[in-house]
C-alpha positions in Angstrom: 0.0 0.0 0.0 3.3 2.3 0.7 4.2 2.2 -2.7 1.0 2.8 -4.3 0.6 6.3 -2.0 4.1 6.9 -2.7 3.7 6.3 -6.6 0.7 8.2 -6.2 1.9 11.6 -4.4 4.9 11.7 -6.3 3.3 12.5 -9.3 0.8 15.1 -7.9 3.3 18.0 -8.5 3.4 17.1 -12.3 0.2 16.6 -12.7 -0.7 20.1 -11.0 1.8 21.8 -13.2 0.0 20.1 -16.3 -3.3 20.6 -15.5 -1.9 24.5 -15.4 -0.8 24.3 -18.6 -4.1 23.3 -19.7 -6.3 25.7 -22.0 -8.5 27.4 -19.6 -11.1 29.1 -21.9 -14.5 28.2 -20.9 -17.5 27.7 -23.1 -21.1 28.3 -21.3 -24.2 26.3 -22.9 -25.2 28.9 -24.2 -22.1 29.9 -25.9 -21.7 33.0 -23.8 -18.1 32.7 -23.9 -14.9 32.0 -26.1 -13.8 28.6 -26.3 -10.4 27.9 -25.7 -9.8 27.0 -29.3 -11.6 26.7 -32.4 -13.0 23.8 -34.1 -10.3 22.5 -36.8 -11.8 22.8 -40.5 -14.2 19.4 -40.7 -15.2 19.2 -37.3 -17.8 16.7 -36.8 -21.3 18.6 -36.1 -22.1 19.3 -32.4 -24.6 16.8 -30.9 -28.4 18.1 -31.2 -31.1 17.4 -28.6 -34.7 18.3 -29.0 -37.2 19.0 -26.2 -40.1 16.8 -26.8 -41.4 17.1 -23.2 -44.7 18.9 -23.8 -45.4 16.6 -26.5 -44.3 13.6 -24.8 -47.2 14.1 -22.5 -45.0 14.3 -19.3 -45.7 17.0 -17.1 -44.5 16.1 -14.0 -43.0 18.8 -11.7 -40.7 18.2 -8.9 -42.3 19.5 -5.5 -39.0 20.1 -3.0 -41.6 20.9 -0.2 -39.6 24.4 0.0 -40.5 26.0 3.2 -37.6 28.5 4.1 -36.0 26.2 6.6 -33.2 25.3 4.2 -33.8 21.8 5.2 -30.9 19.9 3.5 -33.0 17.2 1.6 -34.5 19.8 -0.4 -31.7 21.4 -2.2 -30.6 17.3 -3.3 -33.6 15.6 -4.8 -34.2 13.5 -7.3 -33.4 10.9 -9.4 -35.3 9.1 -12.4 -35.6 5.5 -14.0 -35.8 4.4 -18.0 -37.1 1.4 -17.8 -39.2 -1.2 -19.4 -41.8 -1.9 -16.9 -44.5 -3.6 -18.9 -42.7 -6.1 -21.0 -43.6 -4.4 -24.5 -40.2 -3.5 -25.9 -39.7 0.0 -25.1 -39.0 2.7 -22.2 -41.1 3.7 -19.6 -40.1 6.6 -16.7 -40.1 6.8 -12.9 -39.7 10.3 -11.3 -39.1 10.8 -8.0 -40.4 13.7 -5.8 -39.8 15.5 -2.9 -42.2 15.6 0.3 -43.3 18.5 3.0 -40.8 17.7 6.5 -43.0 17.7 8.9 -46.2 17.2 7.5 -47.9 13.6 8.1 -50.8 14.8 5.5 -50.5 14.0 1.7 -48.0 15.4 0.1 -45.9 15.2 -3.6 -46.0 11.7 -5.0 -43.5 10.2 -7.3 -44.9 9.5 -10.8 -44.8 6.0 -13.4 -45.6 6.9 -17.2 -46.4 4.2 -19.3 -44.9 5.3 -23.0 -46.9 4.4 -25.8 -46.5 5.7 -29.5 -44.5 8.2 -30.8 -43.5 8.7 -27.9 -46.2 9.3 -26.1 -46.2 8.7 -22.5 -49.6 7.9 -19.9 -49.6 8.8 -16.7 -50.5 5.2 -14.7 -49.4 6.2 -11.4 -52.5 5.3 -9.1 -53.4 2.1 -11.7 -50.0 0.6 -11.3 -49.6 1.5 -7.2 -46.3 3.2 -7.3 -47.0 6.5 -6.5 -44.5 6.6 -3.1 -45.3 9.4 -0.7 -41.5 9.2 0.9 -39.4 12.3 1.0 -37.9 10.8 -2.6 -34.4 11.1 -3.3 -33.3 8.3 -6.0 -34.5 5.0 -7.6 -32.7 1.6 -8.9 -34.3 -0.8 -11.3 -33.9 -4.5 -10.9 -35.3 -7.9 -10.9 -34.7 -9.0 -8.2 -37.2 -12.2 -7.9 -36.6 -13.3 -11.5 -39.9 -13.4 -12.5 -39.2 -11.7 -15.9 -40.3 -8.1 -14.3 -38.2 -5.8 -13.0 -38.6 -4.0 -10.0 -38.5 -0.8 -7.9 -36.4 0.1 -4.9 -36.7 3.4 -3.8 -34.3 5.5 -1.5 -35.7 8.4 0.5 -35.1 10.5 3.3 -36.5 8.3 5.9 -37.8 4.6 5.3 -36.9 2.9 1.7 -39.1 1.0 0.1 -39.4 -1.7 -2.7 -41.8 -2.5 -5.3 -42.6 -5.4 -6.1 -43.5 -5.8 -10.3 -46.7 -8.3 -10.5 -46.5 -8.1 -14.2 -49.6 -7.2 -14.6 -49.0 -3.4 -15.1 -49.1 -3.2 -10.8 -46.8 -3.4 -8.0 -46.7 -4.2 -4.6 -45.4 -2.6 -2.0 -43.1 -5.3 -0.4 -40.7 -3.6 1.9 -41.7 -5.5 5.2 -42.2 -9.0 3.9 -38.3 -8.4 1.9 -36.9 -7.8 5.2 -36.1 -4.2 4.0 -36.2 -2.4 7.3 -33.6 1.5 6.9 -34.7 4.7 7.6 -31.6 6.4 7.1 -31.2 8.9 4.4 -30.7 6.9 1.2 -29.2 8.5 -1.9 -28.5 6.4 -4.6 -28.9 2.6 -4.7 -27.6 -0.4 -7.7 -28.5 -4.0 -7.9 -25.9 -6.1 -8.6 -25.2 -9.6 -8.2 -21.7 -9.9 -6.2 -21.6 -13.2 -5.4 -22.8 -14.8 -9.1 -25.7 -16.8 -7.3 -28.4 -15.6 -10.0 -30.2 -13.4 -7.1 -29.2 -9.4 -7.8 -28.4 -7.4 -4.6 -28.7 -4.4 -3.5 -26.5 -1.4 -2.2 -28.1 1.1 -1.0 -25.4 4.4 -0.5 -26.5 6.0 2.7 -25.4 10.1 3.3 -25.2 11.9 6.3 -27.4 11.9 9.9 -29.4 14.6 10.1 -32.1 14.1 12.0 -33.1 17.3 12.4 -33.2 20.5 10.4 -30.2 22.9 10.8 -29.5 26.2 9.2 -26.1 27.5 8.1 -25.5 30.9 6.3 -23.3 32.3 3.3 -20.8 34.5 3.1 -23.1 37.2 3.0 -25.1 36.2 6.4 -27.8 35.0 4.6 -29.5 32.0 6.0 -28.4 28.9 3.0 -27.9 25.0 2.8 -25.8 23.1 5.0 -23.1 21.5 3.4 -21.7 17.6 4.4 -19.4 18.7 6.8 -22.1 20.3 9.4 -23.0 16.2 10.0 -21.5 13.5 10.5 -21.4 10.4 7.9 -23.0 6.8 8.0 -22.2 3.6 7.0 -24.0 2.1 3.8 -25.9 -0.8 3.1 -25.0 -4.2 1.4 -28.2 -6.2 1.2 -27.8 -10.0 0.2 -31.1 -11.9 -1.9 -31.7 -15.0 -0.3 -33.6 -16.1 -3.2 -36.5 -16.1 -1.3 -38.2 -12.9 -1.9 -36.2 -11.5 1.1 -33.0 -10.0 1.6 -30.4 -10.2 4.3 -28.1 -7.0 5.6 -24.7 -8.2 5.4 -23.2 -4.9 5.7 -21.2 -5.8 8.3 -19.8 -9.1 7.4 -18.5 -8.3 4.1 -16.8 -5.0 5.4 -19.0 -2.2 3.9 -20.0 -0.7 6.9 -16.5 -0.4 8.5 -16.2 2.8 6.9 -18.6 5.9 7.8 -18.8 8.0 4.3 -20.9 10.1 2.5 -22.0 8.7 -0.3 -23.9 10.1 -2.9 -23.4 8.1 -6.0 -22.2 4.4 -7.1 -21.6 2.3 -9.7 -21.6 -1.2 -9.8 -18.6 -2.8 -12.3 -15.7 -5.1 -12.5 -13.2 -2.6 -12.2 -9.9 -5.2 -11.5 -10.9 -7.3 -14.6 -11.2 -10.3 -12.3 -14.8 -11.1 -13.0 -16.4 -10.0 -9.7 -18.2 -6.8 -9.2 -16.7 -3.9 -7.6 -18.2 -1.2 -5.9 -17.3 2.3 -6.5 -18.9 5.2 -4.5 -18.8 9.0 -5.2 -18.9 10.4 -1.2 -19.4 14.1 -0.6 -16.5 15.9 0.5 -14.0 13.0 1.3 -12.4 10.3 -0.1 -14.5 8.2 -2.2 -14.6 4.3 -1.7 -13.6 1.6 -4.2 -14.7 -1.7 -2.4 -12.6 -4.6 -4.7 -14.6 -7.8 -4.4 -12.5 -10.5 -2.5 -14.8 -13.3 -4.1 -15.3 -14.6 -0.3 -18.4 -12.5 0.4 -16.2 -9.6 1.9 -15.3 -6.0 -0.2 -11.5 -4.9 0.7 -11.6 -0.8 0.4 -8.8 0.0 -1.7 -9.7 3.7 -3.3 -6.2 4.7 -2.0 -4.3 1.8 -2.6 -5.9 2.1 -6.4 -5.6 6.1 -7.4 -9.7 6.6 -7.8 -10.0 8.1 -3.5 -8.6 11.9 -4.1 -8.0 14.1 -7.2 -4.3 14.6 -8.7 -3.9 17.3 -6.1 -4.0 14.8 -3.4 -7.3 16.2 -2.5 -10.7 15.1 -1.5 -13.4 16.9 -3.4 -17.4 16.7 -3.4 -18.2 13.9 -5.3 -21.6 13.5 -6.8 -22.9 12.0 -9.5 -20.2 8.8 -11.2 -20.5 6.8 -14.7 -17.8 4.5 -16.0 -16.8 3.1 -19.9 -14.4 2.1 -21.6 -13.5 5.3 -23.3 -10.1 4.6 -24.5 -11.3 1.4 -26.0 -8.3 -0.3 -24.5 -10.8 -2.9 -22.8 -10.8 -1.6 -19.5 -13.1 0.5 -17.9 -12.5 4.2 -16.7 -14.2 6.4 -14.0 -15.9 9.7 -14.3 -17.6 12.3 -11.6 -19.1 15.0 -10.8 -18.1 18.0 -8.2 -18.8 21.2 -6.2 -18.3 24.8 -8.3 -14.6 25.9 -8.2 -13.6 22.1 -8.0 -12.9 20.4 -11.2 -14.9 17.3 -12.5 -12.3 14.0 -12.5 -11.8 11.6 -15.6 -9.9 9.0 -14.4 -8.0 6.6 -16.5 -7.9 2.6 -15.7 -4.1 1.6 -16.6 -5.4 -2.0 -17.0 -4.4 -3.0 -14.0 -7.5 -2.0 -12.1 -5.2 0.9 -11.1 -6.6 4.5 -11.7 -4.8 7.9 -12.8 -6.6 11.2 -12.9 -6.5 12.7 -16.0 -9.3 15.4 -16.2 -6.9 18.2 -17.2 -5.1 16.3 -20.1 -8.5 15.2 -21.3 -10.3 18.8 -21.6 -12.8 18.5 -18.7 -11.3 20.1 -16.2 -11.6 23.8 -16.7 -14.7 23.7 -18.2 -16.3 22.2 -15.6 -15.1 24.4 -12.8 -17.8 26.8 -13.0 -20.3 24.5 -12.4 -21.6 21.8 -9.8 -22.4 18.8 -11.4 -24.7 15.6 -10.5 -26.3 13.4 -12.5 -23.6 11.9 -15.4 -23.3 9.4 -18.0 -21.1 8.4 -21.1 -22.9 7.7 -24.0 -22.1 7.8 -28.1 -24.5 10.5 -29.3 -23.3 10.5 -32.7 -22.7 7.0 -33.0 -19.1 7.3 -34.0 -17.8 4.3 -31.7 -16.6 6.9 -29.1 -18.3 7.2 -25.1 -19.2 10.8 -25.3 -20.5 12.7 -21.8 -23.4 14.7 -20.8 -22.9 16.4 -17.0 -26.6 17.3 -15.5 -25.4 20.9 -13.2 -27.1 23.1 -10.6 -25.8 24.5 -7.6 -26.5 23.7 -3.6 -25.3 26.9 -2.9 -26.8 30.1 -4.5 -24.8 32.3 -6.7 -26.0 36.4 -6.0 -29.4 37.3 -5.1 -32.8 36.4 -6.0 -35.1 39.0 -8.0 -38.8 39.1 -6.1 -40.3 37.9 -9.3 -37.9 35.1 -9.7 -38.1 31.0 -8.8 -37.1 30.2 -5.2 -34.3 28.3 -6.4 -33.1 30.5 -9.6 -30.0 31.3 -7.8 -29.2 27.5 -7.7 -29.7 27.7 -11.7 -27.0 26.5 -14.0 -26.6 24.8 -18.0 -25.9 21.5 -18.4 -23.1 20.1 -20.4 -21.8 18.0 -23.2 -18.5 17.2 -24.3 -17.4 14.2 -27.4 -14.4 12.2 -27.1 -12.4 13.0 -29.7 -10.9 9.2 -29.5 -7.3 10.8 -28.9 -8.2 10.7 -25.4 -9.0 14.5 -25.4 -12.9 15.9 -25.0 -14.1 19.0 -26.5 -16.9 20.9 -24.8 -19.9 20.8 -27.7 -22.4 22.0 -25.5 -23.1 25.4 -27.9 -25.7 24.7 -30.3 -26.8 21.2 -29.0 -30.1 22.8 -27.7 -32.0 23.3 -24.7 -30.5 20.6 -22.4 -27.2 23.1 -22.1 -29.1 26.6 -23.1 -31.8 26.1 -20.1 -30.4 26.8 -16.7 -32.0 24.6 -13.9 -31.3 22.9 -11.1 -30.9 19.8 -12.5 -29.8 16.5 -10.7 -31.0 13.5 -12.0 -30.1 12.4 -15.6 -31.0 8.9 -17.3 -30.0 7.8 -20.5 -31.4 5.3 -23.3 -33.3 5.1 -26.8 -36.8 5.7 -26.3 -37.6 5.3 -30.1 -35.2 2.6 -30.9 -33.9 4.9 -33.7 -30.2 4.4 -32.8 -29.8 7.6 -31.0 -29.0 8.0 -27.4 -31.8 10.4 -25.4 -31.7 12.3 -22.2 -34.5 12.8 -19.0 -33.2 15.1 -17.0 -34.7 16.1 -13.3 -34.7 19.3 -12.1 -35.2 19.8 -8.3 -37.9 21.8 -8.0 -38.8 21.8 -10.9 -39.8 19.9 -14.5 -38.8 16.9 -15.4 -37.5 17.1 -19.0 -36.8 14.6 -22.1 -34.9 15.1 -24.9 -34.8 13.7 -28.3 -31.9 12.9 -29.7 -31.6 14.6 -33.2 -27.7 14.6 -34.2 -27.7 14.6 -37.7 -25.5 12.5 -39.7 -25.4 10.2 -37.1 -22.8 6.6 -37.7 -24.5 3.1 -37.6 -25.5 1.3 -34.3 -26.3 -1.5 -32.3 -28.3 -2.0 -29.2 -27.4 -5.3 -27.8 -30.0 -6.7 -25.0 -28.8 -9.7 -22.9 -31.0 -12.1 -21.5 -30.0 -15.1 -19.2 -33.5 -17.3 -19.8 -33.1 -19.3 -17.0 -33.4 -16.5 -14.6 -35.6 -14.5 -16.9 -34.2 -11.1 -16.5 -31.2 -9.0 -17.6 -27.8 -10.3 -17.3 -26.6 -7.0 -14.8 -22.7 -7.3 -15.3 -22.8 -8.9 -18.5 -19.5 -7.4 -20.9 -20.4 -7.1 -24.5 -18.0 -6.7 -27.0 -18.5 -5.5 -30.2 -16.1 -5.9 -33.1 -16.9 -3.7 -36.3 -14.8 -1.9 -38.9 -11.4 -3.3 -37.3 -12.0 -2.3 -34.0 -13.7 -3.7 -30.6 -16.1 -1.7 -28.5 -17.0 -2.8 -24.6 -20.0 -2.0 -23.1 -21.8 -3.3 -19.7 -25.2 -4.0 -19.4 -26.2 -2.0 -16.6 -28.2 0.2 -15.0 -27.0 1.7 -12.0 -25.6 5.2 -12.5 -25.3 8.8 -13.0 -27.3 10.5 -10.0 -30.3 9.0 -8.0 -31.1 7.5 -11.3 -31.0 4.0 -13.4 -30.5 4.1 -17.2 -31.4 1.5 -20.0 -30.0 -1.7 -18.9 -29.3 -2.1 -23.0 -25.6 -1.9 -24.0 -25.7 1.0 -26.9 -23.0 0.3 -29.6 -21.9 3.1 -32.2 -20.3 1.6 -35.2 -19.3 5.1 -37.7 -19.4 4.1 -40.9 -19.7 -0.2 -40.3 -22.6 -1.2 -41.9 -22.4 -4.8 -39.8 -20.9 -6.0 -36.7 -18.5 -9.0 -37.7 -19.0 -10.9 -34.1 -20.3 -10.1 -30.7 -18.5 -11.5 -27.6 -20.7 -11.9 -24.6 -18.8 -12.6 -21.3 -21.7 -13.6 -19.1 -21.7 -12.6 -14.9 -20.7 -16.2 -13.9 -17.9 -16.1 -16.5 -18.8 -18.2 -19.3 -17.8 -16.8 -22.9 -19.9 -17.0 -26.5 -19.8 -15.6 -29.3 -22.6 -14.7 -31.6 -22.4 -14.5 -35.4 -22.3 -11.4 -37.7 -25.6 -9.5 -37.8 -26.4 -6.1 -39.9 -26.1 -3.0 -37.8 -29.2 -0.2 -37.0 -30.9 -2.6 -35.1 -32.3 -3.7 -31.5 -31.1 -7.2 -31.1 -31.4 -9.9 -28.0 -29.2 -12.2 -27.2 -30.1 -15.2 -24.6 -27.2 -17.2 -22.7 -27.1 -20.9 -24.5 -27.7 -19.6 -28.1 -23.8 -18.6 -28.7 -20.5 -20.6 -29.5 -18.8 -21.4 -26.2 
């Protein structure tokens, strides 16, 4: 462990004097401001996104229960789910809501709409019995009875609960009977299977105690948020299927709860390229927490040891929303989150060893994102050119000057979102001007999901805003490469394969994906693993390396297509 700290610290100088080397022009969503160079002649075009909210038919609006108190939930909520809850091939969406502290009477509800054509989306909240009255902070999606339905855990400030898919187009409300007994304050949650019995767990990140309100000011005096260091941290939550319908807190036993953070993110990925999960988890202000599976039950934390617990500064910073892809395409996978204005978001690299180096400044996103506080986040290839480009959901905790009379509660808070494309040189370029209203519109956004809701190849956005509307965006990049969206299926536990690596190989080069859900913010994305091809018109073989760690490979198909591929239908 010595050497790794020492190998680590002894390049933090360097680093330091090469992030200050680093451009630092920075380009607002809006476009506001000069970049810090220009586009070379033949650019590719800067993604596109649509607003189709209003004729999506969602209309939901976050409720924070804002009542002056500055009571810390409020400024933090919520997440969002894409998922398929009905069994009939395309998205629906979960939003989460706030709740009134205090106030036993009904309050906000969280929301289920059903999408039908074009996308068109119905509101089936009260028909389908999900409509959670909890002070809502995140959601994961997961099956976790294998029953061909996935599920609903929800984490809130206060009791969790989980919902039960009858596949019927209801749920039940199975908290008690599951065993599912918390009333911390939840942030995000994954399911994950960490042991490779075919049951999916569940980690539940847990972030600070505050069990009552508190009140801290700015620098001007004026009464604001509390940040993470005004309470102390707690311990999260490893919950263990029994297979049974119930689940079993082994927190202790394999380790996770020998450390106190403050988590608000995770992810959910074999990060050591040993075949067993890891855990990573984005904590608030310290050092976040890479928990390597020891394939005995037990999670060794070895952030530290590994490069991904502080920045290249040596520092802790206020982690937030995390994603992960392979976005060197050297087969490994790489680590991406979001932080606090005046800090920068960190990109760091996987060196194939399961060891981690920052390299935000060398990769164009740090100065761009120092302006900015950033939560929900996730790599995704909106132009389809075989490259994991990023989208960065931002709004503040803190506010920023002083609110007009005729102005939102939270405008201060307001910020653009962002969007960067890998270049594939291992640099990203801030496209966010011109790519529409997800980066023009300041909000206080949080949550952020990702996934095709029309099957068309292109990646969309739903983005939550706390306090207020949810919003969905089309993706409409033109000239947009060929695609793949590869779907795996183990049939004898009738649900998605969660952990499953696909590989891709098209047009001389491989592409890794993981089918998962668990990430960004609070939210959970298409499980589907979203392959952009450029100018390959087929892929020539797909590699599926299943959780328990057998290997097939599938023939060549045609690309621009949806495509599902069940366990015991490849070549071993």
């Amino acid at each position: 462990m010595t050497r790794h700290l020492l190998h680590n610290l002894a390049h933090v100088h360097a680093r330091a004097l090469a992030s200050l080397l680093v451009a630092t022009g920075l380009t607002a969503c809006d476009g506001s401001t000069t970049p810090a160079a220009s586009p070379s002649p033949g650019a590719a075009p800067a993604p596109r996104y649509q607003e189709i909210t209003e004729t999506s038919g969602i209309d939901f609006v976050h409720d924070a229960g804002l009542d002056d108190s500055y009571f810390m939930p409020q400024i933090l909520g919520a997440g969002a789910a894409l998922f398929d809850f009905d069994g009939d091939g395309d998205l629906d969406v979960y939003l989460v809501n706030g709740a009134y502290h205090g106030d036993p009477g009904p309050g906000p509800r969280n929301v289920l709409y059903r999408q039908d054509d074009g996308p068109r989306f119905t509101d089936v909240t009260d028909e389908a019995g999900v409509g959670d009255g909890g002070f809502g902070m995140g959601v994961a999606v997961g099956d976790y009875d294998n029953d061909g339905d996935p599920d609903l855990y929800l984490t809130n400030y206060g009791p969790d609960s989980l919902y039960r898919n009858d596949g019927n187009g209801t749920f039940t409300d199975v908290t008690a009977d599951a065993g599912i007994d918390t009333d911390r304050w939840g942030s995000s949650a994954a399911f994950l299977d960490y042991d490779r019995d075919g049951w999916l767990d569940l980690y539940v990140v847990n972030y600070v105690h505050y069990p009552e309100p508190k009140v801290c000011a700015d620098d001007a005096g004026r009464p604001e948020y509390c940040g993470p260091t005004a309470s102390p941290g707690v311990p999260d939550l490893l919950l263990h299927n029994e297979g049974d319908g119930t689940f079993r807190d082994v927190s202790d036993a394999s380790g996770i709860a020998s450390v106190a953070g403050k988590g608000l993110g995770v992810i959910c990925e074999d990060f050591t390229g040993d075949g067993l999960v890891d855990i990573y988890v984005a904590n608030d202000g310290e050092a976040n927490q890479l928990w390597v599976n020891t394939a005995d039950g037990s999670f060794d934390e070895s952030a530290m040891i590994l490069g991904a617990a502080l920045n290249m500064f040596a520092a802790t910073e206020a982690s937030m929303g995390v994603t992960a892809a392979d976005v060197d395409d050297d087969g490994d996978l790489d680590l991406f989150m979001t932080h606090l204005v005046r800090e920068s978001n960190t990109l760091y690299r996987n060196d194939g060893t399961g060891s981690f180096d920052d390299v935000t400044a060398a990769a164009g996103l740090g100065a761009p994102s120092r302006r900015y506080t950033g939560f929900g986040t996730a790599f995704l290839d909106f132009d389809n050119d075989g490259a994991m480009d990023l989208a960065i959901a931002n709004g503040r905790v803190t506010r920023a000057g002083s609110r007009r009379p005729d102005q939102d509660p939270l405008a201060p808070y307001a910020e653009p979102n962002l969007l960067f494309r890998n270049e594939g040189d291992g640099r990203f370029t801030d496209t966010s001007a011109g790519a529409g209203t997800f980066c023009s519109t300041a909000e206080v956004s949080r949550g952020l999901a990702v996934g095709d809701l029309d099957d068309d190849g292109g990646v969309d956005l739903l983005v939550t805003n706390c306090h207020g509307p949810a919003r969905l965006y089309r993706n409409t990049t033109p000239n947009r490469g060929h695609w793949l969206i590869v779907r795996a299926v183990d049939p004898t536990l009738q649900r998605d394969a969660y952990g499953a690596r696909v590989i891709v190989t098209a047009g001389g080069r491989q592409r890794h994906r993981t089918i998962n859900a668990g990430y960004s913010y609070a939210s959970s994305c298409d499980p589907r693993a979203h392959f952009g091809l450029g100018e390959a018109a087929a892929a020539d073989s797909i590699e599926i390396r299943w959780p328990d760690g057998l290997v097939e490979t599938f023939p060549p198909v045609p690309a621009d297509q949806v495509l599902t591929l069940e366990r015991g239908t490849g070549r071993e």
